[in-house]
C-alpha positions as CSV (number, residue, x, y, z in Angstrom):
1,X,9.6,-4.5,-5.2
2,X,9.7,-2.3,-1.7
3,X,6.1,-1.4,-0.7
4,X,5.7,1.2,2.2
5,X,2.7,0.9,4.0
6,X,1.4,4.0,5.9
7,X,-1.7,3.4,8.2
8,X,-4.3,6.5,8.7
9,X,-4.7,7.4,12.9
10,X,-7.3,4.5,12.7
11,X,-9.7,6.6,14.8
12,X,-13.0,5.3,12.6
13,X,-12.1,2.2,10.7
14,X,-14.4,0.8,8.5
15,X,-12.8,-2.0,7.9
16,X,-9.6,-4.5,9.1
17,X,-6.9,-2.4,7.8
18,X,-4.0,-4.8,8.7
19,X,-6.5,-8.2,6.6
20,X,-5.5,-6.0,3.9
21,X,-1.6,-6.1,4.5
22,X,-1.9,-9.9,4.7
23,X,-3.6,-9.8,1.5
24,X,-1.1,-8.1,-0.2
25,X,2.0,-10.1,1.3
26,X,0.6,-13.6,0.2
27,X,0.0,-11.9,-3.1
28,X,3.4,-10.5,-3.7
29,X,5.5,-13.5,-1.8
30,X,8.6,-13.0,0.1
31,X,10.7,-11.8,-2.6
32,X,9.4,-8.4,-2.2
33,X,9.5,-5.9,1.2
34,X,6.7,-4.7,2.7
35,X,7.1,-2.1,5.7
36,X,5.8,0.2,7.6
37,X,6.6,3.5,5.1
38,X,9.3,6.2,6.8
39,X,10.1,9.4,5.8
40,X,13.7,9.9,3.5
41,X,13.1,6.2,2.4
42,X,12.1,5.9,-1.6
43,X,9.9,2.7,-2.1
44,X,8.2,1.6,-5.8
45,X,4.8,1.9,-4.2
46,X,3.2,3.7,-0.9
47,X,0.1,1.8,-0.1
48,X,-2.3,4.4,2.1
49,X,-4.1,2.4,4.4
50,X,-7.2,5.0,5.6
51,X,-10.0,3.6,7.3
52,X,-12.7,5.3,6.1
53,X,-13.7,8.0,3.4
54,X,-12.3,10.7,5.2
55,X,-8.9,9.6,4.0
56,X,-6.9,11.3,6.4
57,X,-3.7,10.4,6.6
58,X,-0.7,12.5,6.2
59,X,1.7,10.8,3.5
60,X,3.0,14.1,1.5
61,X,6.1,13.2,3.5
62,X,6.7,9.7,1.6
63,X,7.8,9.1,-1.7
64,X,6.7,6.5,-4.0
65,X,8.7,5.6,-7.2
66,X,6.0,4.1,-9.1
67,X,2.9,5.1,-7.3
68,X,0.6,6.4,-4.1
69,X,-2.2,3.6,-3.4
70,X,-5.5,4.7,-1.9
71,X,-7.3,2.2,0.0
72,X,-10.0,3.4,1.9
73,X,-12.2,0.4,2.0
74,X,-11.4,-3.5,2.2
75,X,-12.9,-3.3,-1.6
76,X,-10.0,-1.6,-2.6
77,X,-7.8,-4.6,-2.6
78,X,-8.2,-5.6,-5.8
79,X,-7.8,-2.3,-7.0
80,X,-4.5,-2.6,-4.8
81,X,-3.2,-5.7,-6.7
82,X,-3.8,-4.4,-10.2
83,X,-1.9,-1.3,-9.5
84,X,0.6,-4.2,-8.1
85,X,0.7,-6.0,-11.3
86,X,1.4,-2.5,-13.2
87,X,4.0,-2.1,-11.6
88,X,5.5,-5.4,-11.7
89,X,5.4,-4.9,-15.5
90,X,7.0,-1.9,-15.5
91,X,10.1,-3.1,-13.5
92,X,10.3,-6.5,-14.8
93,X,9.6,-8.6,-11.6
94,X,7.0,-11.4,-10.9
95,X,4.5,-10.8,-8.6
């Protein structure tokens, strides 16, 4: 699985945006890519890393196979690794 993370401006965090990148790499394990997300590049899910409510961030130029993930609070993570799982299923891969 290729995850493209794209990170809001970061100018009111809430919460430690980048704890919730670690989460998600020792959940999926090295067998799947995790990057910062650039346009033209096609990944199975965009993770959308905003800091706060506002949700901010400009991702209308990233495509997502699967899906666009929301996070706008630390809570969010599990949310994150169900949507994870989903897609796992749906392309056949282990976490």
């Amino acid at each position: 699985m290729e995850i493209g993370i794209k990170y809001c401006g970061g100018c009111n965090p809430t919460y430690d945006r980048t704890n919730v990148v670690s989460i998600l790499k020792k959940y999926i394990g090295l067998d799947h890519s995790v990057e910062t997300a650039m346009q033209g590049n096609l990944y199975d899910a965009v993770v959308i890393l905003c800091g706060c409510a506002s949700a901010c961030a400009n991702h209308q130029n990233l495509e997502a196979k699967y899906e666009k993930i929301y996070i706008a609070s630390e809570s969010d993570t599990i949310n994150l690794i169900n949507i994870i799982d989903k897609i796992n299923t749906l392309i056949g891969t282990d976490k």
